[in-house]
C-alpha positions as CSV (number, residue, x, y, z in Angstrom):
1,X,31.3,176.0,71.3
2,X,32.9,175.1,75.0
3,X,35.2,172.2,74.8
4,X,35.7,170.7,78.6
5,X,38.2,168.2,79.6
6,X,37.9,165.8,82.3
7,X,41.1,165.4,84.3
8,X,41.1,163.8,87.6
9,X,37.3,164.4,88.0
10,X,37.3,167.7,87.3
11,X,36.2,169.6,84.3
12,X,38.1,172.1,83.3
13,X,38.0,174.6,80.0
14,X,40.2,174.0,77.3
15,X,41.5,177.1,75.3
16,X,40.8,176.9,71.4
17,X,44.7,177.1,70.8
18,X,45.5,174.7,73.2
19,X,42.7,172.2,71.2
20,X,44.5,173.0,68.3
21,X,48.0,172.5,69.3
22,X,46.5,169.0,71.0
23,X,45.0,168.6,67.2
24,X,48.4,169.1,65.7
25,X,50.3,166.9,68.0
26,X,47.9,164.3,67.7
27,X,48.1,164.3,63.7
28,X,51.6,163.7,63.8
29,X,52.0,161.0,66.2
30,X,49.3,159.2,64.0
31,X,51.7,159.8,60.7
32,X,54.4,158.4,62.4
33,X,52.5,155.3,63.6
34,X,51.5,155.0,59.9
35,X,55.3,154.9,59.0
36,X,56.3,152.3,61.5
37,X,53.3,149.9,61.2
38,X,52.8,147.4,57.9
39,X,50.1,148.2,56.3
40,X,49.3,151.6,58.5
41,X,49.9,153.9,55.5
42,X,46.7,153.3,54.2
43,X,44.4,152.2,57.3
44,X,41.7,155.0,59.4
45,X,42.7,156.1,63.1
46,X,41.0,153.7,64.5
47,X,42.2,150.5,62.1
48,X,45.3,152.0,62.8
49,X,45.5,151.6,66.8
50,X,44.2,147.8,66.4
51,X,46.9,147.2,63.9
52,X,49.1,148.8,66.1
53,X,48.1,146.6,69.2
54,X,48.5,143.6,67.0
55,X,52.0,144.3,65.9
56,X,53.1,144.9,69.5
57,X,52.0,141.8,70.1
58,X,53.7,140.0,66.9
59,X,57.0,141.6,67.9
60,X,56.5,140.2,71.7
61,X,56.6,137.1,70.5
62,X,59.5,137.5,67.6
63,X,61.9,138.8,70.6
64,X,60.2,135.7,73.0
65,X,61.1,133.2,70.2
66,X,64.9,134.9,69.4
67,X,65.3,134.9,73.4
68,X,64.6,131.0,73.4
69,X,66.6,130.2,70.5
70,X,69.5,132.4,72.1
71,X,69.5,130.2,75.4
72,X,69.5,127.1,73.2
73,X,72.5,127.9,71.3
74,X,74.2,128.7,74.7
75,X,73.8,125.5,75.9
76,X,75.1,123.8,72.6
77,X,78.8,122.5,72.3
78,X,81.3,124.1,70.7
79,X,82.3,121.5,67.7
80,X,85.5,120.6,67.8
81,X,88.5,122.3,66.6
82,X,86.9,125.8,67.0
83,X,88.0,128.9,67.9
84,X,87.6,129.8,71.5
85,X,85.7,133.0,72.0
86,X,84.8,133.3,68.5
């Protein structure tokens, strides 16, 4: 069996070890999105990536929400009577 990839418009012939070193690489960047997801140890590939795209997400908005609350403690006073710089 021929596998062909398409790159740029072109089709071109990809070598059985070069599939299988793809293959390899692939399989481990999946385990290690399992690790760093909740709940991707055990999800399917394709459960996985949607999990993944939601957690992205979930952490924009944690960092957008610590951001805001960073500014607004910047603009508070200091209460009197404490340490400057501390």
């Amino acid at each position: 069996m021929r596998r062909l990839a398409v790159s740029g418009g072109r089709r071109r012939r990809i070598r059985p070890a070069t599939a299988r070193r793809s293959g390899v690489a692939l399989r481990r960047k999946v385990r290690e999105l399992r690790r760093l997801v909740p709940g991707g140890e055990g999800a399917p590939a394709r459960s996985l990536l949607v999990r993944t795209a939601d957690y992205i997400v979930r952490l924009k908005a944690r960092v957008e929400l610590l951001r805001a609350l960073s500014a607004l403690y910047d603009e508070l006073p200091l209460p009197a009577g404490a340490a400057a710089g501390v």
